[in-house]
C-alpha atoms as an extended CHARMM CRD file, in Angstrom:
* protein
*
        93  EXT
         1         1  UNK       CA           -153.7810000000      148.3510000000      172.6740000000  PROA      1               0.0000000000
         2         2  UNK       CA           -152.2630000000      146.1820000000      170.2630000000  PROA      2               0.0000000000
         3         3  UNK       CA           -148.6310000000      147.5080000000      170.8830000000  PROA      3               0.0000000000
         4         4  UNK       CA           -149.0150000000      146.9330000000      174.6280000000  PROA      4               0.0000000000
         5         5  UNK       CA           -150.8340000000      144.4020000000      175.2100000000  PROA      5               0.0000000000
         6         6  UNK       CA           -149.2310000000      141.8310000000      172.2420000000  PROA      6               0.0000000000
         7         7  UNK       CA           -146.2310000000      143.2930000000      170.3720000000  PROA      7               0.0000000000
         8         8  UNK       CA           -144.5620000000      144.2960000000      173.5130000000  PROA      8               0.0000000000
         9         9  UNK       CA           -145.3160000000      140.7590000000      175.6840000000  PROA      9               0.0000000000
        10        10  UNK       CA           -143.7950000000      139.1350000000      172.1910000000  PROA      10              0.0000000000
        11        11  UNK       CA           -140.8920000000      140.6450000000      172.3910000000  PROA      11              0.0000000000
        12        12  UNK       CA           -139.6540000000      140.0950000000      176.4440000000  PROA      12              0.0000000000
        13        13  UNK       CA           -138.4410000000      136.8240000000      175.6790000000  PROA      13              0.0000000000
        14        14  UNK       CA           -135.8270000000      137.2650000000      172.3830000000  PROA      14              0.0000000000
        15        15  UNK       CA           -134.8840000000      140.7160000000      174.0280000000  PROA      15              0.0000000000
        16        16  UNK       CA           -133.5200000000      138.7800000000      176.8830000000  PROA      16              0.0000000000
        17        17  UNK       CA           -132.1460000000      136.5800000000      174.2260000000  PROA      17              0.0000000000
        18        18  UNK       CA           -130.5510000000      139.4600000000      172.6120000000  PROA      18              0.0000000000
        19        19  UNK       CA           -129.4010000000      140.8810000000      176.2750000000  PROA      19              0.0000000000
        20        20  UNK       CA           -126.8580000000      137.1300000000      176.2960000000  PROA      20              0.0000000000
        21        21  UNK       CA           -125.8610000000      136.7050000000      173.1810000000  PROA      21              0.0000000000
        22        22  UNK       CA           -124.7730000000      140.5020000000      172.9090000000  PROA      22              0.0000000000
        23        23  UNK       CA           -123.1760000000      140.8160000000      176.9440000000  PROA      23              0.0000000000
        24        24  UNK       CA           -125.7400000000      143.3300000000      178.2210000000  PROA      24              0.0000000000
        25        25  UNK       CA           -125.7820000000      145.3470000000      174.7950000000  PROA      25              0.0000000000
        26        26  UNK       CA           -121.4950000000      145.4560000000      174.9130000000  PROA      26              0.0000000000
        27        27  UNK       CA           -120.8960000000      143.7850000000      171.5860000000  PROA      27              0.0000000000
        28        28  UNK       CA           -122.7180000000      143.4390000000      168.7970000000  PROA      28              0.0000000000
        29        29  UNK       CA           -123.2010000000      139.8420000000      167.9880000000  PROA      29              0.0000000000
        30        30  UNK       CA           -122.8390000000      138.3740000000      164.7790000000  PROA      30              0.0000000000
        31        31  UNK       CA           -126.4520000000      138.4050000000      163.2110000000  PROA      31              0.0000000000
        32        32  UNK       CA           -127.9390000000      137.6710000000      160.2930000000  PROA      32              0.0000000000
        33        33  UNK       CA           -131.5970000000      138.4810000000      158.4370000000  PROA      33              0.0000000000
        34        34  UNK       CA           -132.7810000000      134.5380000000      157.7370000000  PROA      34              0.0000000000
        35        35  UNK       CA           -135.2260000000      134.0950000000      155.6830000000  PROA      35              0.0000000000
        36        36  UNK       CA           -138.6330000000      133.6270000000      157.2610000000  PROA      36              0.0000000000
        37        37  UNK       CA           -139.6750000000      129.9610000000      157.5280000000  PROA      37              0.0000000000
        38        38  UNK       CA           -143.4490000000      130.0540000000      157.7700000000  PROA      38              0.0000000000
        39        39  UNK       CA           -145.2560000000      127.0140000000      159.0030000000  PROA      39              0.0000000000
        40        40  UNK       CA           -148.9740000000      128.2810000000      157.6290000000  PROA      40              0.0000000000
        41        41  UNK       CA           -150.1320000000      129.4880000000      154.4800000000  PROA      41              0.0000000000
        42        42  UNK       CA           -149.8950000000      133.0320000000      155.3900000000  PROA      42              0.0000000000
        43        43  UNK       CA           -150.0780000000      136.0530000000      153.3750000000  PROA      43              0.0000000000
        44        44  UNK       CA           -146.2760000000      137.6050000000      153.5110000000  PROA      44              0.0000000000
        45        45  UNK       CA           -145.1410000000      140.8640000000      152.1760000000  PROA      45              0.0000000000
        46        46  UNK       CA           -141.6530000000      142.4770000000      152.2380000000  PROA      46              0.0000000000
        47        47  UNK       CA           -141.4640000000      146.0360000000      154.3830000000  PROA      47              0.0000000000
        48        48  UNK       CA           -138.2920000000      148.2840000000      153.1790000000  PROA      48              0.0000000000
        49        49  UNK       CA           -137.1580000000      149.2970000000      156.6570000000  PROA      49              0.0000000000
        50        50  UNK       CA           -134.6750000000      152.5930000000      157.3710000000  PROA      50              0.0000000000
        51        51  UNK       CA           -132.2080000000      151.2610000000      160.3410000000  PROA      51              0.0000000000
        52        52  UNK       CA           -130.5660000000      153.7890000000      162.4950000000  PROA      52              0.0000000000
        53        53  UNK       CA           -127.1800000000      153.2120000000      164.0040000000  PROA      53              0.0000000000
        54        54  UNK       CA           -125.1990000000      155.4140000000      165.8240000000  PROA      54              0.0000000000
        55        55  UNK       CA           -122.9720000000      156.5320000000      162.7120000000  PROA      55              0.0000000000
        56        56  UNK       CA           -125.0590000000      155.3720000000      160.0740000000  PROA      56              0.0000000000
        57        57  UNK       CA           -127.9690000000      154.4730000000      158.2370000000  PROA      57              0.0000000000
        58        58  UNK       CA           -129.0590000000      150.7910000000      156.3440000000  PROA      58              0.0000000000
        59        59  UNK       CA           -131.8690000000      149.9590000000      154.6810000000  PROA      59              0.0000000000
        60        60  UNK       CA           -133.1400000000      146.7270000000      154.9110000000  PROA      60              0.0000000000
        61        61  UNK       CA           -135.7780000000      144.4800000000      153.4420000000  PROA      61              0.0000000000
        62        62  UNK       CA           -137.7330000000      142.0710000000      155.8360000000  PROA      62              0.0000000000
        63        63  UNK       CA           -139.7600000000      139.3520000000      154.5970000000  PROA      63              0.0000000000
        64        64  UNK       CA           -142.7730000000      138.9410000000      157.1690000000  PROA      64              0.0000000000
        65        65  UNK       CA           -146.0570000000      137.5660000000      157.9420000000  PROA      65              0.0000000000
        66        66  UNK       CA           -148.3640000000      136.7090000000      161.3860000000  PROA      66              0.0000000000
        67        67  UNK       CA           -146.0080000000      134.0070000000      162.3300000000  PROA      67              0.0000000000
        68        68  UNK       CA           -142.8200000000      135.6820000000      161.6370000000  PROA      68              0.0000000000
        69        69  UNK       CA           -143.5230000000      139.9330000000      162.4600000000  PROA      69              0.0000000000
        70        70  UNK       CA           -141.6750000000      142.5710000000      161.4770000000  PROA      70              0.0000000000
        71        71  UNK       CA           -140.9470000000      143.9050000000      165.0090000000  PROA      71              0.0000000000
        72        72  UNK       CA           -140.2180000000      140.4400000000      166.2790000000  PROA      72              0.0000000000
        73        73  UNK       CA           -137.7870000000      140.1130000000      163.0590000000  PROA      73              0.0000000000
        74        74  UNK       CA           -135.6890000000      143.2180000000      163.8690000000  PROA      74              0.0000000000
        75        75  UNK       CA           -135.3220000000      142.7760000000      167.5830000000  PROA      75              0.0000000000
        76        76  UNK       CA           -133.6260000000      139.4960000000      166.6010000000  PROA      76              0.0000000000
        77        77  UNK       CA           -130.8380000000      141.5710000000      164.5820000000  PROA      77              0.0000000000
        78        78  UNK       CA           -130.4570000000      144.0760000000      167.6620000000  PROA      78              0.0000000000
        79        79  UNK       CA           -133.1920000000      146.8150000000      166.4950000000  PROA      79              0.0000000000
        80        80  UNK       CA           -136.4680000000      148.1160000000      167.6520000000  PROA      80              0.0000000000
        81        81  UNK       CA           -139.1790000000      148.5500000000      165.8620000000  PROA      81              0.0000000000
        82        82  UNK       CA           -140.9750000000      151.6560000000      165.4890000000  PROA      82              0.0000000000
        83        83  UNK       CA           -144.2770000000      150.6910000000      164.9120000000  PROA      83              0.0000000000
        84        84  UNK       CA           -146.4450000000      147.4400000000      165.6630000000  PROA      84              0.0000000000
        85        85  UNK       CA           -147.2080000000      145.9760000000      162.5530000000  PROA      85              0.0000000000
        86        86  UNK       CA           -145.8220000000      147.5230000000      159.7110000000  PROA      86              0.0000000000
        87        87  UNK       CA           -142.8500000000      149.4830000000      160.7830000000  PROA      87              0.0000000000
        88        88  UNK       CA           -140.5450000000      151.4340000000      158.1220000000  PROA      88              0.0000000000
        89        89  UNK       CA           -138.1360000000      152.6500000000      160.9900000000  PROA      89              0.0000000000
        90        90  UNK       CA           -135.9880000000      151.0930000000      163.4070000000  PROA      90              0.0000000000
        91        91  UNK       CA           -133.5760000000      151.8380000000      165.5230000000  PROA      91              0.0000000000
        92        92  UNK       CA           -130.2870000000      150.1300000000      167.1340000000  PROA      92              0.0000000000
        93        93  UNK       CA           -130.2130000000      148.6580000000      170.7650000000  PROA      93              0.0000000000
């Protein structure tokens, strides 16, 4: 329930974000992993996440918390999450 009914809903908005910035998925925009600026005093913790491109692989290290997910995190560098909260895969657009 959790995937569908808030992950998913979450993530309409910077996918069609995504959608612009990267011409309907033709290039690859220039993106970069910021560093998560959290407004609360949440509890954060860093996932190690595999990332599968077409040709390769890349690991990478996201900082998140509830105001800044994971899944919310990668879809802003062109990936999607395999899991709801605590994903450790991910794959390319």
């Amino acid at each position: 329930q959790h995937w569908s009914n808030e992950v998913i809903p979450s993530l309409i908005g910077p996918y069609l974000t995504y959608q612009y910035k990267s011409s309907s998925l033709r290039h690859r925009p220039a993106l970069q992993n910021d560093p998560v600026e959290c407004t609360a005093s949440c509890h954060r913790r860093t996932l190690e996440v595999t990332c599968v491109f077409f040709n390769y692989l890349e690991v990478l290290n996201i900082d998140c918390c509830p105001c800044a997910p994971a899944p919310l995190q990668l879809l802003k560098l062109g990936l999607f999450a395999c899991a709801p909260i605590a994903p450790s895969l991910a794959v390319d657009l």
